[in-house]
MARPA-352608 format. One record per residue: residue in three letters; y, x, z of N, C-alpha, C in turn. Coordinates in pm, whole numbers, plus 50000, padded with zeros to 5 digits. Layout:
<nuvexs>
ALAYXZYXZYXZ
...
</nuvexs>
This chain:
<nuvexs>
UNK713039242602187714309235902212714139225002319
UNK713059218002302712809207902395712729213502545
UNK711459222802550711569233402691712459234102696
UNK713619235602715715079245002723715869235902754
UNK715809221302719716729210202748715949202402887
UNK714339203302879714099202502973714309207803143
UNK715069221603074714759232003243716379229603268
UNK716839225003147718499223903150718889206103258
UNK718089196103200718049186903256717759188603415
UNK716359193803472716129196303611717039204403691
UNK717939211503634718729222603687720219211303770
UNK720519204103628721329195003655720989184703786
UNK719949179003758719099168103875719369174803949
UNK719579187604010719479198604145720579195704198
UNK721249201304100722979200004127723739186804180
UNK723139175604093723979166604146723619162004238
UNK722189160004296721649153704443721409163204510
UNK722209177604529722139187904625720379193004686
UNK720099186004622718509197004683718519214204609
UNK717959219604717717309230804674716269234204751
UNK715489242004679713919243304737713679244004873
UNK712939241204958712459243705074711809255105103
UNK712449263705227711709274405295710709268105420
UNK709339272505391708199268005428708749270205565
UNK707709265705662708179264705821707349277005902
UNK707389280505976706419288206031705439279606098
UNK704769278706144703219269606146702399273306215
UNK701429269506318700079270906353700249277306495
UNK699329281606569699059285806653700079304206708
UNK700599301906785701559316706843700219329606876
UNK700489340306817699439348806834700349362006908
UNK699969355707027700689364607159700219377807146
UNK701079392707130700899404507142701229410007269
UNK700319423307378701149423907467700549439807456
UNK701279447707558700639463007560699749458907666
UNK698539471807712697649471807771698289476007930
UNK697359475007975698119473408171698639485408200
UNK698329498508155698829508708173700059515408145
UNK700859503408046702069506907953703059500408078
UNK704069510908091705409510508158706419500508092
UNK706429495407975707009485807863706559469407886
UNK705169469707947704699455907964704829455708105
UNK704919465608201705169462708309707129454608351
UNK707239466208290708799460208247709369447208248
UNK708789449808100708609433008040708339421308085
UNK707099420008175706449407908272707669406408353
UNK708359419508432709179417008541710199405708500
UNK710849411008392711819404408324711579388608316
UNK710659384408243710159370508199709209368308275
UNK709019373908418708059364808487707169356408514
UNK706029372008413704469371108401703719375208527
UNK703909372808630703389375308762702069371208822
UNK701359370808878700009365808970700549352808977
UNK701079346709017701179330609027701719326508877
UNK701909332708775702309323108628701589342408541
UNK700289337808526699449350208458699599348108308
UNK699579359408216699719360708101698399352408012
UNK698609346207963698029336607882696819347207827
UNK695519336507835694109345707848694329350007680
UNK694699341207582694549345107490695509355907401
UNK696059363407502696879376307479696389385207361
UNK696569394907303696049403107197696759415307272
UNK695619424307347696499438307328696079444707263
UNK697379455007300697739470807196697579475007247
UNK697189490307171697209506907259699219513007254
UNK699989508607176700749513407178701859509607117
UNK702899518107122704779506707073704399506906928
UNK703339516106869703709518506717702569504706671
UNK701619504906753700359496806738701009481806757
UNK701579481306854702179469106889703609463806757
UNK704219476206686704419469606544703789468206397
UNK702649473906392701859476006288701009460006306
UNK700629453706419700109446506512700719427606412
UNK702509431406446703229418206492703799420006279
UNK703729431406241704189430706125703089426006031
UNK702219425406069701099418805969700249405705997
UNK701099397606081700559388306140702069378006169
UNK701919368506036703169362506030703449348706156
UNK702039347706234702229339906394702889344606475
UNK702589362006467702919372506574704339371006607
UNK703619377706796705179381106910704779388606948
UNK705529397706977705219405907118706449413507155
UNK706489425107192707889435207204707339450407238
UNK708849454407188708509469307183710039475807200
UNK710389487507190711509493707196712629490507079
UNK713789493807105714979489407035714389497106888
UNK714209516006879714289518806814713179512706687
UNK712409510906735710739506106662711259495006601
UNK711949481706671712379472606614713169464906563
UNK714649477106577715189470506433714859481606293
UNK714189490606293713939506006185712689494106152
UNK711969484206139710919481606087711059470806011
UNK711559470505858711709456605799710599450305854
UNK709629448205878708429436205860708389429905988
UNK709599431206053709369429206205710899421106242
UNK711389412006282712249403506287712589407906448
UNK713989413506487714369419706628714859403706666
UNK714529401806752715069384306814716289391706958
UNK717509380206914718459379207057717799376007131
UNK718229384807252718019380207405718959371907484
UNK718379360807474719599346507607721249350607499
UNK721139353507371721959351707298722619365507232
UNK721969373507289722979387007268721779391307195
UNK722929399907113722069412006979721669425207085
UNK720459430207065719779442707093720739452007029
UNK721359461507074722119471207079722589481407144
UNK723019492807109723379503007208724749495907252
UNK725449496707175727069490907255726339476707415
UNK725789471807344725199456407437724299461307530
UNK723709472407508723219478807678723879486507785
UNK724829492507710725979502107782726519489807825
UNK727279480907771727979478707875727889464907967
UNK726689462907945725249454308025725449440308015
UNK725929436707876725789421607816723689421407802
UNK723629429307724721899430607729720929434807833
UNK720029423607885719749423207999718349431607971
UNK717729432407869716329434307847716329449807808
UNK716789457907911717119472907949716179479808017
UNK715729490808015714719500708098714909513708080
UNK714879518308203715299534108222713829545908153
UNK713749555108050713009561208022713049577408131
UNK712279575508238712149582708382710909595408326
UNK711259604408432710409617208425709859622008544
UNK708729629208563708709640208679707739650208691
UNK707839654908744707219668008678705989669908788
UNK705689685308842704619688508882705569693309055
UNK705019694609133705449696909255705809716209231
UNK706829714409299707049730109308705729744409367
UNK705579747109294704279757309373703189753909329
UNK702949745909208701729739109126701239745608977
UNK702569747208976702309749508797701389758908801
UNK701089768208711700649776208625700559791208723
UNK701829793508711702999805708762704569800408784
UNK705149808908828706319800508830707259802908717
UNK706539816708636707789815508506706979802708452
UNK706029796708430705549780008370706549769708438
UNK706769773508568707559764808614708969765108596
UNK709419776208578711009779008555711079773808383
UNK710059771708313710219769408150710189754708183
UNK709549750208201709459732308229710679730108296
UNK711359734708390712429729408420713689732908329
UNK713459743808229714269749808177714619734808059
UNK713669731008024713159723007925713659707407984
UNK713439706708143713439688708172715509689108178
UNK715719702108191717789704408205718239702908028
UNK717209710007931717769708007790717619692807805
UNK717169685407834716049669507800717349660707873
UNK717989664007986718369656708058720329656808081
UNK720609671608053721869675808096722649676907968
UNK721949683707865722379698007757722759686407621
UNK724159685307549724819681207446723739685407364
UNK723289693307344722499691207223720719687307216
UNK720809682307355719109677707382719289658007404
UNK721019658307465721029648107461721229639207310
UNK721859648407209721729642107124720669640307025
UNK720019649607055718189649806978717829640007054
UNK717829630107134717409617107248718139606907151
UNK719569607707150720039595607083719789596706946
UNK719759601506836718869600206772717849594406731
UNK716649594106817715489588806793715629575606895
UNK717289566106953717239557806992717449553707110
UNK717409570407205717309568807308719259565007351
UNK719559554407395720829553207490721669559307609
UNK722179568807583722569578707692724309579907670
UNK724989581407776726019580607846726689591407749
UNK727879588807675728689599707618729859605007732
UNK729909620107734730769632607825730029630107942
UNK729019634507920728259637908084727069645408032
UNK727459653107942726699668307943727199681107929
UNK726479690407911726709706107889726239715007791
UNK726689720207774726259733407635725009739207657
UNK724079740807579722419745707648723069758407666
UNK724149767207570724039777407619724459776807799
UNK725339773707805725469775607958724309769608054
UNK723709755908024722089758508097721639770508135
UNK721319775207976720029787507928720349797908053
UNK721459801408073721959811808169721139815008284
UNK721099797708324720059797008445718569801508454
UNK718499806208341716839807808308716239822308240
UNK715969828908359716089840208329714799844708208
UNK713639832308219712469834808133712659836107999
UNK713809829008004714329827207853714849834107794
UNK715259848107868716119859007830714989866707706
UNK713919862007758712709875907612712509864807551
UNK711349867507501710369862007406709409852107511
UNK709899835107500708939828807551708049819507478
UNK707469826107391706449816707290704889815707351
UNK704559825907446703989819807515703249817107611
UNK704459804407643704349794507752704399781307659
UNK703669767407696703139759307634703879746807775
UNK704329739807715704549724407795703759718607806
UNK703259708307864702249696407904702749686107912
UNK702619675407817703229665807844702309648207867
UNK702779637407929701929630107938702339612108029
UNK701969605707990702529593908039702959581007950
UNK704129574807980704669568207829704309571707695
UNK703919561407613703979562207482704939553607402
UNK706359550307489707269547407437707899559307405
UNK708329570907529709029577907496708539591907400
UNK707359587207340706909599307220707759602107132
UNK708239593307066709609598206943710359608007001
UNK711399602607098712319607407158712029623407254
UNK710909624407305709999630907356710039647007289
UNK709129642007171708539648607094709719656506988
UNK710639648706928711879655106918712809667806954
UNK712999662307095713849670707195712919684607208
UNK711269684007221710359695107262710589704507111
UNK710459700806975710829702706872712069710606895
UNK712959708306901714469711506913713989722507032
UNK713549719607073713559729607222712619742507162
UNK711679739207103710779751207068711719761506962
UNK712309754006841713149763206789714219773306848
UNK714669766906963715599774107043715039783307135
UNK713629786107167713429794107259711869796407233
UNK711209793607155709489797607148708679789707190
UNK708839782507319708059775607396707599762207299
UNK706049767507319705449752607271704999742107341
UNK704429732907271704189716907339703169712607338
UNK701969702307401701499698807404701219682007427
UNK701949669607377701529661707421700549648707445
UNK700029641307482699369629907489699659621307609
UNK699979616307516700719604107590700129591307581
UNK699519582107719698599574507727699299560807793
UNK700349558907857700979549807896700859554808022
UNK702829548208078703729551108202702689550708334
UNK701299544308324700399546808451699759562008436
UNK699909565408389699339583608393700679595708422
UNK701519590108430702629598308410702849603608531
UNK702379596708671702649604208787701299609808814
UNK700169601908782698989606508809698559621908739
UNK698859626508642698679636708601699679641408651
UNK700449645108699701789650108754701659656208910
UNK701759642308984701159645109167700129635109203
UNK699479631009075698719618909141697039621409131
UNK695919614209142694769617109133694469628109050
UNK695199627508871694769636908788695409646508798
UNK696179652908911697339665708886696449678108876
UNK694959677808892694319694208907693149691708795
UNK693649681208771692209677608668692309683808491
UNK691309678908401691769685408288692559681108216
UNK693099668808254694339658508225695279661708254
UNK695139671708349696639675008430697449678308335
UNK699399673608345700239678108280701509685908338
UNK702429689408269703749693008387704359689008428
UNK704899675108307705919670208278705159651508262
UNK705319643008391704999626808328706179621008302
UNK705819611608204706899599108144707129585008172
UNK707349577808175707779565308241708299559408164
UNK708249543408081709159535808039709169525108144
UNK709459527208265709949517608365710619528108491
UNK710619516608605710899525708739709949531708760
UNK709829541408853708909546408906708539537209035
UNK706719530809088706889522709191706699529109264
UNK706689521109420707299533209547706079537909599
UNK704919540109547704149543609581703859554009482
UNK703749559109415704379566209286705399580909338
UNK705209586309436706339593209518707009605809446
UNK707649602809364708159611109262709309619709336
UNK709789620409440710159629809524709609643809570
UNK708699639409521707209655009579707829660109416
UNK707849657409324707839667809225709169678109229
UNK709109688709166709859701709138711319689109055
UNK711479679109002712289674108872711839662708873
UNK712819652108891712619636408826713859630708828
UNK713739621108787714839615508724714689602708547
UNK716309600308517716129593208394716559599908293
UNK716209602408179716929605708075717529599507977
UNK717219586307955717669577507860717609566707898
UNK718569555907877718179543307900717709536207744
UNK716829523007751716169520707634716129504107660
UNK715989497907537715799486907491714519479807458
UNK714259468307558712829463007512713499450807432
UNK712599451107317713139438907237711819430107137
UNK711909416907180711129410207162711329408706990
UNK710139409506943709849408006762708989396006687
UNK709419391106637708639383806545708259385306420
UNK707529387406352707159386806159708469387806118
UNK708629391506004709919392605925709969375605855
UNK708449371405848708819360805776708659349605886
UNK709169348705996709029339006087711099332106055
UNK710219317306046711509309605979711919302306107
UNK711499302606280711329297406356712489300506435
UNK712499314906498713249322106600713969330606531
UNK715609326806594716179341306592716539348006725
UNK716519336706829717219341906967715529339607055
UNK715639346007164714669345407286714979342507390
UNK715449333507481715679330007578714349331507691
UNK714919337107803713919339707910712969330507947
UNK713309320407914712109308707954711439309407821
UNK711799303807730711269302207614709629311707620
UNK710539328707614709709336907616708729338207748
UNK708769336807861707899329907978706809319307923
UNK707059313307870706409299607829705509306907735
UNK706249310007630704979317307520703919325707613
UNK703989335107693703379343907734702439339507842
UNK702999327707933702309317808016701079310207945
UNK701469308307807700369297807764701019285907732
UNK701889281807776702179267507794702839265107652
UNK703519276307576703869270507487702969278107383
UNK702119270607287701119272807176701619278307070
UNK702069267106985702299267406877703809265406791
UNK703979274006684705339274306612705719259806617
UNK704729247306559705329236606591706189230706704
UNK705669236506854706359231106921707939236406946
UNK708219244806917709059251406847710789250906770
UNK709529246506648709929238406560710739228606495
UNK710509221106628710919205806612712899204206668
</nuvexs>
């Protein structure tokens, strides 16, 4: 009885001098996440927040091999920042999606370009007269028109996140028409795929969807947006790396001459979005400096923050 008048008394004390418990602060030292130099996502990214040769990414960076690594990374590490794609980070309770300069990460907020922290998911293929044979080549392109044109390749893309333009496609059947390989049995012919390891979900999906519809299988490994032309038309195009089809989560740079290939182009536009711990009591928004500063070095710790 006494217990009981006791927990009854403190309950009261609560009530009348308005306290209630304190949520701890976030604390200590910022444990900067970034992808490795080869990722089209951190190239991106730097552009954006202006991690450049004259303001370099803070030595004590932590990289990743990848978007999935880079949330497995920031979700178990309640200091952790870094960023990754829209889809990765709001689908991941343990991972806190932060506003950009005030705006929510969203498809509506990239379409209609309130959200600045946007990147085109780009392709290109192998130069005409490279492939395999050319029915290899007429299947890869058969495949980059389901990926890029076709209502039902575009929606296996949005799906897994990818942002693409509604009434600006076509029926695969009317594609397929174009493709005369596709008229038999093409199981096998095998895709090559390679580049981004953002666009693996979305990727890997659409090739899925594509194999049921016509036989053709897949192959990919995907190492980040710096291999994507190189296996394509670049150093590795004859090598055992070589692929058909490279990926890109950025522009393509102009040295990068994605004009030589048979197919290039964008297929999706996508969302980089900066993450924090689920239990970070610090940030909900990211402002471009802010996030500059973290990545510069200059700004340390949750305390400063904080305050």
């Amino acid at each position: 009885m006494k217990k009981s008048l006791a927990i009854v008394a403190v309950l009261i004390a609560i009530a009348l001098t308005g306290c209630t418990p304190k949520v701890a602060k976030t604390t200590g030292n910022i444990s900067v996440y970034t992808r490795d130099a080869s990722s089209g996502t951190r190239t991106a990214f730097f552009e954006f927040v202006s991690i450049v040769t004259a303001t370099p990414l803070t030595a004590t960076a932590i990289e990743v091999t990848s978007a999935a690594d880079m949330a497995t990374k920031v979700a178990s590490d309640e200091n952790g920042i870094g960023y990754t794609n829209m889809e990765i980070a709001v689908g991941n309770k343990d991972l806190l999606a932060l506003n950009y300069n005030g705006v929510v990460a969203s498809e509506a907020n990239v379409l209609n370009g309130t959200y600045k922290l946007a990147r085109p998911f780009n392709l290109v293929t192998r130069a005409t007269g490279t492939f395999k044979s050319t029915q290899q080549e007429q299947v890869v392109l058969a495949f980059v028109d389901y990926l890029m044109n076709s209502t039902e390749g575009q929606e296996v893309v949005k799906s897994k996140g990818g942002i693409v333009e509604a009434g600006k496609s076509t029926a695969w059947a009317t594609l397929k028409a174009k493709y005369s390989v596709l008229s038999g049995d093409a199981s096998a012919y095998t895709i090559k795929t390679g580049g981004s390891t953002s666009v693996e979900s979305s990727v890997k999906a659409a090739l899925e969807a594509f194999k049921a519809l016509t036989g053709v299988k897949f192959e990919m490994n995907q190492t980040g947006s710096g291999d994507g032309f190189k296996r394509t038309l670049g150093a590795d195009k004859d090598s055992v790396n070589a692929v058909d089809i490279g990926f890109a989560s950025r522009a393509f740079s102009a040295t990068e001459t994605v004009a030589a290939g048979a197919k290039s182009g964008t297929y999706c536009v996508d969302a980089i979005v900066v993450v924090v711990n689920a239990k970070n009591t610090v940030l909900t928004d990211a402002s471009t400096e802010l996030i500059h500063n973290i990545y510069a070095g200059v700004t340390k710790t949750w305390d400063e923050l904080a305050k």
